[in-house]
C-alpha positions as CSV (number, residue, x, y, z in Angstrom):
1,X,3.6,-7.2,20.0
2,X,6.4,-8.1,18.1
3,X,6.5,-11.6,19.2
4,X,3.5,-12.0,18.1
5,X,3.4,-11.0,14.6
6,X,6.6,-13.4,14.2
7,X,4.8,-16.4,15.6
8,X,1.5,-15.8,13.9
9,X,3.5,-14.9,10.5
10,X,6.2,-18.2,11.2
11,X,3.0,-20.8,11.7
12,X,0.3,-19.1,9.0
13,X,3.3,-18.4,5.9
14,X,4.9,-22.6,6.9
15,X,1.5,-23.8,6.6
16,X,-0.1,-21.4,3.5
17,X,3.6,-22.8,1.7
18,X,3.1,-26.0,1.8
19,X,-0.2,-25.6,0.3
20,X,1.2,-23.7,-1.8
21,X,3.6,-26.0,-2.6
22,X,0.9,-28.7,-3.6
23,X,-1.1,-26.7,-5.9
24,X,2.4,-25.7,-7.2
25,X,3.1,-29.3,-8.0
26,X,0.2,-30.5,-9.1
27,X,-1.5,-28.0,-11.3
28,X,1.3,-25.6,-12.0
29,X,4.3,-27.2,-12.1
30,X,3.3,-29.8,-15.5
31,X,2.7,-26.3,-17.5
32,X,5.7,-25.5,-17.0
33,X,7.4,-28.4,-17.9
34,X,4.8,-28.4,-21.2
35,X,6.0,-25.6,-22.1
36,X,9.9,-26.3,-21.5
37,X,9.4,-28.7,-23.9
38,X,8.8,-26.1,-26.7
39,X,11.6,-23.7,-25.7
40,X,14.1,-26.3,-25.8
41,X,12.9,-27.6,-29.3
42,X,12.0,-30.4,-28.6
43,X,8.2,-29.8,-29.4
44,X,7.4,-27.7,-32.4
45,X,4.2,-25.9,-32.2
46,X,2.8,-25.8,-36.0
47,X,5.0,-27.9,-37.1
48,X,4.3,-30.4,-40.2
49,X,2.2,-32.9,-37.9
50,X,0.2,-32.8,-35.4
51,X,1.6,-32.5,-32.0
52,X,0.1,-34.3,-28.7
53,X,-1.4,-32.2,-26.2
54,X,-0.5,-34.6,-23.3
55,X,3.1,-35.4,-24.1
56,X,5.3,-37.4,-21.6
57,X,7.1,-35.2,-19.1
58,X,8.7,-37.5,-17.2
59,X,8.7,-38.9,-13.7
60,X,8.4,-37.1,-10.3
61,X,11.5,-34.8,-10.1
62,X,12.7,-34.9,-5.9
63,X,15.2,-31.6,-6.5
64,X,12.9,-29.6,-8.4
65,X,9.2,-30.5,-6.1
66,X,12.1,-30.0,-3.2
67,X,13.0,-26.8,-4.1
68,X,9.7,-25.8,-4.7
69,X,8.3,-26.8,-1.4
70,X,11.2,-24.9,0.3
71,X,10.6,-21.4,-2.3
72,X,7.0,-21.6,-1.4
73,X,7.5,-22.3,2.3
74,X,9.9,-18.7,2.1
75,X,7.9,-16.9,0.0
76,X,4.6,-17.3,2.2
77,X,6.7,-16.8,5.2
78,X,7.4,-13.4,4.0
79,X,3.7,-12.8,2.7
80,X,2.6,-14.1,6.4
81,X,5.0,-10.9,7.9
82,X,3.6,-8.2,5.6
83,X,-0.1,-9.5,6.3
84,X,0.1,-9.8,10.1
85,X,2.1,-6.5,10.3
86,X,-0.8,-4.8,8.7
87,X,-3.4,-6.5,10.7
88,X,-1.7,-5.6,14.1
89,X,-2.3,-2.1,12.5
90,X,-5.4,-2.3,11.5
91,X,-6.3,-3.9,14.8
92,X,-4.9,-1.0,16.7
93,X,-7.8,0.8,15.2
94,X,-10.1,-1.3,16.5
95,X,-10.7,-3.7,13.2
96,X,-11.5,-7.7,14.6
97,X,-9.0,-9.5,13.4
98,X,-10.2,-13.8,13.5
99,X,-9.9,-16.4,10.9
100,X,-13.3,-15.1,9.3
101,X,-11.8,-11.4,8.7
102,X,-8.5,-13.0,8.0
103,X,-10.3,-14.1,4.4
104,X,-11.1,-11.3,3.6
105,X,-7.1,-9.7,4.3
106,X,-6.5,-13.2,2.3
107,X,-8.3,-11.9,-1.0
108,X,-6.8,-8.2,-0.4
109,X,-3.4,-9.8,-0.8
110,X,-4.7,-11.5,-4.0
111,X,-5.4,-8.2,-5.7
112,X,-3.0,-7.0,-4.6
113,X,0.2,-9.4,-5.2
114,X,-1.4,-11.3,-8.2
115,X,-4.8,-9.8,-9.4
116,X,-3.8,-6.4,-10.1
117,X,-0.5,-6.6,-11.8
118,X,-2.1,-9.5,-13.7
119,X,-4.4,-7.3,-15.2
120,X,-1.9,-5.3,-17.9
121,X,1.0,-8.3,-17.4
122,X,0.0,-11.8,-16.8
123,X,2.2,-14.6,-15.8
124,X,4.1,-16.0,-18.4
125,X,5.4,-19.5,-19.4
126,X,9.0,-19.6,-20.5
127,X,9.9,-18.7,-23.5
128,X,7.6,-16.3,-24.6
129,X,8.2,-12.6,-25.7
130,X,8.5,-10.4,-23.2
131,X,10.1,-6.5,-22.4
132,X,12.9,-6.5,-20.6
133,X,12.6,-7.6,-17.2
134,X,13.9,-4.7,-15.2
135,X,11.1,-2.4,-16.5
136,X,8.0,-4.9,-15.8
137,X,10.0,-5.3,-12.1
138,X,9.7,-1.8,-11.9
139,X,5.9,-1.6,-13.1
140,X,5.2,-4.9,-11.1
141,X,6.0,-3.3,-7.9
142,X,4.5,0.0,-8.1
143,X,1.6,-1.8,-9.1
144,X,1.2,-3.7,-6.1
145,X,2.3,-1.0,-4.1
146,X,-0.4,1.5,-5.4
147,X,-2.9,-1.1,-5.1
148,X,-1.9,-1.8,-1.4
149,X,-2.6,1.7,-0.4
150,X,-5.9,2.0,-2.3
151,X,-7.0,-1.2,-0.5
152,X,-6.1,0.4,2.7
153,X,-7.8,3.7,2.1
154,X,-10.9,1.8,0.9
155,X,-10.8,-0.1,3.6
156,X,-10.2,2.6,6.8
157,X,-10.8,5.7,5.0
158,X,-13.4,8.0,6.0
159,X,-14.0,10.5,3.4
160,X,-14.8,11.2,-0.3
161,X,-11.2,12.4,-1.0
162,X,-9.7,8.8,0.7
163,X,-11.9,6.9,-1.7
164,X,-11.1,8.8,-4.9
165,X,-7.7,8.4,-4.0
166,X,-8.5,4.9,-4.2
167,X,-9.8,4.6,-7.2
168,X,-7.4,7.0,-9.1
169,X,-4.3,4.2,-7.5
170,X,-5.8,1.5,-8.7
171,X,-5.7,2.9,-12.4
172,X,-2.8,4.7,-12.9
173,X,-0.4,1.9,-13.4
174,X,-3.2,0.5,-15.8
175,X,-3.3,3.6,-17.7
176,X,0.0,4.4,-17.8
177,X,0.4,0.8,-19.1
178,X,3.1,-2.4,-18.2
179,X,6.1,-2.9,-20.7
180,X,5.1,-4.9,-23.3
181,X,7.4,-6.8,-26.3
182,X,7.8,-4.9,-30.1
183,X,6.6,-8.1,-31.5
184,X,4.9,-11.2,-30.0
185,X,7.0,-14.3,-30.7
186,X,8.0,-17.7,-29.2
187,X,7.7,-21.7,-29.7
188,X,4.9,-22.6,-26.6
189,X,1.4,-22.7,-27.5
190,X,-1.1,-19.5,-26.9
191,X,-3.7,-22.5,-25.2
192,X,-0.3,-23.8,-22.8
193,X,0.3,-19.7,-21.9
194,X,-3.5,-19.3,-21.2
195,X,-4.0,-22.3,-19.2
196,X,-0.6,-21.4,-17.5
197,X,-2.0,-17.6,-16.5
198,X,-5.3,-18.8,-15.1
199,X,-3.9,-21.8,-13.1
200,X,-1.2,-19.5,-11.7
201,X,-3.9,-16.8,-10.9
202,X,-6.0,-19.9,-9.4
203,X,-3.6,-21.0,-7.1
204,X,-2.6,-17.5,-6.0
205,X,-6.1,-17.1,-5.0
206,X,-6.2,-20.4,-3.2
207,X,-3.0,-19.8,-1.2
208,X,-4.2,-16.2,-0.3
209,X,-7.5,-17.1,1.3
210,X,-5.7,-20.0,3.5
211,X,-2.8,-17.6,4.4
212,X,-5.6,-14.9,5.4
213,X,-7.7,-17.2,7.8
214,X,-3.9,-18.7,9.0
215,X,-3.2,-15.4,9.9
216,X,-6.4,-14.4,11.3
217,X,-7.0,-17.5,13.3
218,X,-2.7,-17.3,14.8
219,X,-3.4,-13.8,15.2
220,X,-6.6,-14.1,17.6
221,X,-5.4,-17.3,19.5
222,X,-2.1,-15.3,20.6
223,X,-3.8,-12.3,21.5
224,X,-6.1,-15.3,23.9
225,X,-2.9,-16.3,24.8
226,X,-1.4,-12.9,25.9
């Protein structure tokens, strides 16, 4: 069993990286460097002329898209683990686990790692004002923890008390609210932030249905292989 989960998490989090990685580069990556431009002064937003919404931001950056392959490529890795670990779960309980199901464990990961905590804190560009970082870590997680478990008991539970369980973990950390700044302040754009959250939230959504059906589809060719 556990040689399984590794291989199927190894292949599907390499693969859902690197696409990650691309839309990273592509889509995400020249917001960031937009808005860079602004916290290091070197664009002023309302300034005394008009500023160009397609500025140059230079040429393609090996150490930077490097890294980012290489964060991506560990960071879905990890994603892969949790997502296969839960599927050799839920497959103990009889659930079909194939690429097909495996997009539908794809978009539960969504919610649950971007969607959710997006919904009272969305991904921000740097430098914007923000609380202090320890308190939205804090918020972040239990967030994507409590939405986990509703998930789950959504998913396999079998009773009116599982489901209103559910539904009171997926609004408690919305109701009890994600730290926000005093005062909203900072150079970058609110059109740059915007376009920044939905590409991000975009992307995540992309990479989670591919790592779902990698997972899936590793999952139900090992168990053909075993």
């Amino acid at each position: 069993m556990f040689s399984k989960i590794v291989t199927s998490a190894l292949f599907a989090g390499f693969c859902a990286g690197l696409i990650a990685a691309l839309l990273q580069i592509v889509f995400v990556q020249p917001v960031l460097l937009h808005a860079e431009l602004y916290e290091g002064g070197k664009l002023v937003h309302f300034g005394a002329d008009p500023v160009s919404a397609h500025p140059d931001l230079g040429g393609f950056d090996v150490m930077r898209s490097g890294l980012s392959v290489l964060f991506m490529a560990l960071t879905y890795v990890g994603y892969a683990f949790i997502l296969v670990a839960a599927m050799s779960l839920a497959a103990d309980r009889g659930a079909q686990i194939n690429a097909r199901t495996g997009l539908i464990w794809g978009i539960a990961g969504f919610v649950t790692w971007h969607f959710a905590p997006a919904f009272s804190l969305p991904p921000e560009v740097p430098g914007v004002a923000a609380a202090d970082v320890f308190a939205r870590q804090i918020w972040w997680w239990g967030t994507a923890a409590a939405t986990g478990i509703a998930l789950a008991l959504i998913a396999f539970g079998r009773t009116p008390v599982a489901w209103g369980a559910a539904i009171a973990l997926l609004v408690a950390p919305h109701i009890i609210g994600a730290p926000h700044p005093d005062s909203f302040t900072g150079p970058v754009p609110p059109e740059i932030a915007a376009l920044f959250a939905a590409r991000a939230l975009g992307f995540g959504f992309a990479t989670w249905v591919v790592l779902g059906g990698l997972c899936g589809y590793f999952w139900q060719r090992e168990n053909a292989d075993a």
